[in-house]
C-alpha positions in Angstrom: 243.5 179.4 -3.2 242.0 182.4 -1.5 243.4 183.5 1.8 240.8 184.8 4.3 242.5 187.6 7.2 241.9 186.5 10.5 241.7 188.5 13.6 245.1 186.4 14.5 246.6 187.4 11.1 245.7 190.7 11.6 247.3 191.4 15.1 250.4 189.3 13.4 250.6 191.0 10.4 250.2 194.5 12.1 246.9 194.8 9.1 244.0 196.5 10.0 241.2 193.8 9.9 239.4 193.2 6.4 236.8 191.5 8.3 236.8 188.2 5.9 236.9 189.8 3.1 238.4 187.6 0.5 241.9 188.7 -0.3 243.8 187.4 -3.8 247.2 186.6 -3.8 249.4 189.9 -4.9 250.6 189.9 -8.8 253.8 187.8 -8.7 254.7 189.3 -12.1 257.1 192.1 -10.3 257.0 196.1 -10.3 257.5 197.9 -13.6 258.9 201.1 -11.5 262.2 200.0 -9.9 262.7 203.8 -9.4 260.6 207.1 -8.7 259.6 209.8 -11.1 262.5 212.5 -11.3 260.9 216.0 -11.0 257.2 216.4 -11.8 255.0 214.3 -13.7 254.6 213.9 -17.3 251.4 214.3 -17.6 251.0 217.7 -16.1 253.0 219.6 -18.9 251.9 222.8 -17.1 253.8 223.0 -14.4 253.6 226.4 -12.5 256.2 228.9 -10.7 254.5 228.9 -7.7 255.1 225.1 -6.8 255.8 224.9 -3.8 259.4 223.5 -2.3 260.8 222.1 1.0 264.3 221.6 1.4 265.5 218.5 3.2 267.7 220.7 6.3 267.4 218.5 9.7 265.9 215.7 7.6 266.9 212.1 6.6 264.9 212.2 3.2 265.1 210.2 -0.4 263.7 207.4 -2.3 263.5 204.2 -0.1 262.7 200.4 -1.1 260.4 199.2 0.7 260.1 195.4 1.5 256.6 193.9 -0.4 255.5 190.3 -0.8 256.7 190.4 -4.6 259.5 192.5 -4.3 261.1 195.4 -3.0 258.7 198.4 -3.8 259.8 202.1 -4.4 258.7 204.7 -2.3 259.7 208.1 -0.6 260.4 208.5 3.2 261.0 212.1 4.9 261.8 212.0 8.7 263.7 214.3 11.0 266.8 214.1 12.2 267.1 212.3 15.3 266.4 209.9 18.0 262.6 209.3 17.8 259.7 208.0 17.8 258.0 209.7 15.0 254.2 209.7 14.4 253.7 208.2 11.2 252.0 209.6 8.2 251.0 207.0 5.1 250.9 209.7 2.2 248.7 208.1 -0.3 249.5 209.5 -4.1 247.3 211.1 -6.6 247.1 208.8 -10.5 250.2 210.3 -10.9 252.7 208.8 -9.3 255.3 209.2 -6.3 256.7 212.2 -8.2 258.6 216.0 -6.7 254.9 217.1 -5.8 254.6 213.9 -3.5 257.8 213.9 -2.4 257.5 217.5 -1.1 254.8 216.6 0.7 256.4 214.4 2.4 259.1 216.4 3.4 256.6 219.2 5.0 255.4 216.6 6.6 258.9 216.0 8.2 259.5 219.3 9.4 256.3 219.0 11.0 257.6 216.2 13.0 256.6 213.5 11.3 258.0 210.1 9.3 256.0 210.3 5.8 256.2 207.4 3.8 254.7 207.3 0.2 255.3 203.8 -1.8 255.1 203.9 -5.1 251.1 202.0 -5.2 250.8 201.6 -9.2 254.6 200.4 -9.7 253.2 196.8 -11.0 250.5 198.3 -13.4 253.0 200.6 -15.7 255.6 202.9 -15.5 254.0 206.6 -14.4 257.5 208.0 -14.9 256.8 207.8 -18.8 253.5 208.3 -19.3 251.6 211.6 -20.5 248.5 210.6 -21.5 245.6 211.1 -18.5 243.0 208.4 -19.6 245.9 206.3 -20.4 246.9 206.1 -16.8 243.6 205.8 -15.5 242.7 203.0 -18.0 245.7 201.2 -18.2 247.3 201.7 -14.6 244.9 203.0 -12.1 241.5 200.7 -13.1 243.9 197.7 -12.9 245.4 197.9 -9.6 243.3 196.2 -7.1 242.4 197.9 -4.1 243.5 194.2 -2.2 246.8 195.1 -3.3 247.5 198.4 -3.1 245.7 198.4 0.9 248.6 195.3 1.4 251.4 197.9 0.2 250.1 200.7 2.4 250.2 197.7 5.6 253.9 196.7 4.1 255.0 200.7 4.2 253.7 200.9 7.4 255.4 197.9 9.2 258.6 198.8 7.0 258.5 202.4 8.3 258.1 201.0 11.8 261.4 198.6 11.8 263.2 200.8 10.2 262.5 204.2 10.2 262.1 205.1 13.7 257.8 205.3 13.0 255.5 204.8 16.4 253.5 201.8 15.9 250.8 203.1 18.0 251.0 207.0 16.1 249.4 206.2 12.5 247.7 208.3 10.6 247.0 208.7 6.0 246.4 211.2 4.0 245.6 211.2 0.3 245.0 213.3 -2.7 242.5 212.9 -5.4 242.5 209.1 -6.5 244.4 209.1 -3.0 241.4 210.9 -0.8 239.6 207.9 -2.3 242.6 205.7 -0.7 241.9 207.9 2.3 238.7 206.4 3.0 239.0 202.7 2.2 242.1 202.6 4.1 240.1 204.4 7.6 237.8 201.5 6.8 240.5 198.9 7.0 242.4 199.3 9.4 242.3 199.1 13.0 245.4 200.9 14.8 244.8 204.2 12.5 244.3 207.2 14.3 243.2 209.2 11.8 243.1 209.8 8.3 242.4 213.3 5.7 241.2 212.7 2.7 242.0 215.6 0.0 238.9 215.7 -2.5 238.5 211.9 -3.1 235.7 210.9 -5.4 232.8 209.1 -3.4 231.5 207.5 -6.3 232.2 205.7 -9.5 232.5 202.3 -11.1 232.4 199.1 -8.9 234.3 196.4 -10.6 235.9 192.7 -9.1 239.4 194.5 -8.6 237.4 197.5 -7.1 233.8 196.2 -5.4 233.9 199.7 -2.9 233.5 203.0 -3.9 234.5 205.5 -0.7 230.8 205.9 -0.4 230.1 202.7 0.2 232.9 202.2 3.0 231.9 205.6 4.7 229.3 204.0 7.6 232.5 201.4 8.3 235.6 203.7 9.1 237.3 202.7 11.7 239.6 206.4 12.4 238.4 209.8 12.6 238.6 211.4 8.8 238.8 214.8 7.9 237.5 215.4 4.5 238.6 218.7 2.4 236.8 219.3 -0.4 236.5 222.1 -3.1 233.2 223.8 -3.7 233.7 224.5 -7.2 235.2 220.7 -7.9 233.0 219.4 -11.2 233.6 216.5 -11.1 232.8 215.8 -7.2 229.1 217.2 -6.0 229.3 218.1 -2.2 226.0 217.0 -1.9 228.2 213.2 -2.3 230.4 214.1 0.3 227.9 215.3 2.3 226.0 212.3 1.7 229.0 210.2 3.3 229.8 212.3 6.2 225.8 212.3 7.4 226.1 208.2 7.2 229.2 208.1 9.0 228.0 210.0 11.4 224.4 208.4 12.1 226.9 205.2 12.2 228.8 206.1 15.1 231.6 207.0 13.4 233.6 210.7 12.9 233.8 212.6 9.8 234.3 216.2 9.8 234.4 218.1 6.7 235.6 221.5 5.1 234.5 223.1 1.8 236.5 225.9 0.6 233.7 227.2 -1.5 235.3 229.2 -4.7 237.7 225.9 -4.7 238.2 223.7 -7.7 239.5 219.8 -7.7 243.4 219.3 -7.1 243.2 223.2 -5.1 246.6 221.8 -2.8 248.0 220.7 -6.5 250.8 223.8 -6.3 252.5 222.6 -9.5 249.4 222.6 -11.3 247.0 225.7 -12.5 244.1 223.8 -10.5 246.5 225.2 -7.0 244.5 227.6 -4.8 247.3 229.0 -2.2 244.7 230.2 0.5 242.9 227.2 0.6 245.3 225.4 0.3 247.4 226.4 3.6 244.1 226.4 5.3 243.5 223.4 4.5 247.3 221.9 5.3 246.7 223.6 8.7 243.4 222.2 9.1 245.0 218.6 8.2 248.2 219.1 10.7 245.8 219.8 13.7 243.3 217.1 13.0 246.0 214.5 13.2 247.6 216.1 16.2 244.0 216.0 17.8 243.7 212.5 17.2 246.7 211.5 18.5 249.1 211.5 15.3 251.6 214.3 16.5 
């Protein structure tokens, strides 16, 4: 039977209000990851020199499980050392997986002050930590996780890191990368506690299907948190004129999107492990991120 999310769910549940939208039961069939990629991802056989890396000094940091409805779901926390409260940061992965790229982020997040939490999102759909082929994730993997779900997994990490990671309930911000700037967006227009959210070049558009009915266009009028959106001006496959297009409607809705195009930037520009990286825009845009949330209230 479907379950509709109340207003009395959602204060119990700590979710952010789906505002009776009708939300499936989660796949009982259990996660194919039980573990997070080692290293880099497969599917990125490039990887550069200049990736970037953050040690783990003053930091409680490693591979977590964290407490879903089906299971106990792998992820990455990075926290300092210490008595806390920490802000909270919900790091949302790009198609590839919780892999070193992620899980660096993370940690620079950490030294920044804050608990960064990054759950493993396609871990039912396949295993990321074997696969090479591009369209065969996005086919196979990424097309076939509902966003119902993974949005539930983001609330689970999020109460998790809360009980027992030292996170401030009322300190929550998310930031995402590529299929994760989309995540960025659909998650700002969930829930209701977030403070703020960055969204690293998601895609506005594409296909709406029953598993995905919202593209981040669509949801861009109903955020509910500031967003920052960081975009690359020479991204192909994302027109500014999209983003843009999202930002002006959030705006004449009341709501707050600022965004910043680094103009001779392509897609994936924070991406340091891959030839896409762009190291000036890149730490502009990381700075950028860090004192957006601190302006909103996550730092």
């Amino acid at each position: 039977m479907d379950e509709r999310v109340t207003d009395k769910d959602d204060r119990s549940k700590g979710l952010g209000g789906l505002d009776g939208l009708v939300v499936p039961p989660l796949s009982r069939r259990g996660f194919v990851m039980t573990s997070l990629i080692a290293g880099f991802t497969l599917a990125e056989a490039n990887a550069q020199a200049q990736a970037v890396t953050t040690d783990s000094n003053g930091l409680v940091a490693g591979e977590v499980k964290i407490p879903a409805t089906d299971g106990p779901m792998p992820g990455y926390r990075a926290m300092p050392e210490g008595a806390g409260p920490f802000p909270l940061v919900l790091v949302i992965e790009e198609i590839f997986g919780v892999h070193e790229y992620i899980k660096d982020v993370c940690r620079r997040l950490a030294k920044a002050g804050y608990c960064a939490v990054a759950p493993e999102l396609y871990a039912r759909q396949g295993d990321l930590s074997t696969m090479t082929d591009v369209k065969a994730i996005v086919r196979d993997v990424i097309l076939k996780t509902p966003d119902t779900e993974w949005i539930a997994d983001l609330d689970a990490a999020a109460s998790w890191a809360v009980a027992d990671s030292k996170a401030d309930p009322e300190r929550i911000g998310t930031m995402g990368w590529c299929r994760g700037g989309r995540g960025a967006w659909l998650y700002a227009a969930h829930r209701r506690d977030l403070k703020a959210a960055v969204a690293w070049y998601g895609p506005l558009g594409g296909d709406r299907t029953s598993l995905q009915p919202k593209t981040a266009g669509d949801v861009a009028a109903d955020i509910r948190a500031p967003l920052l959106a960081l975009y690359g001006g020479a991204d192909t496959g994302i027109p500014i004129a999209s983003v843009e297009e999202a930002r002006d409607r959030a705006n004449a809705a009341g709501r707050s999107v600022e965004l910043v195009v680094f103009p001779d930037a392509p897609h994936g520009f924070h991406a340091d492990y891959r030839p896409s990286y762009r190291k000036d825009s890149a730490e502009q845009g990381w700075a950028r991120a860090l004192a957006f949330l601190k302006s909103h209230g996550v730092g």
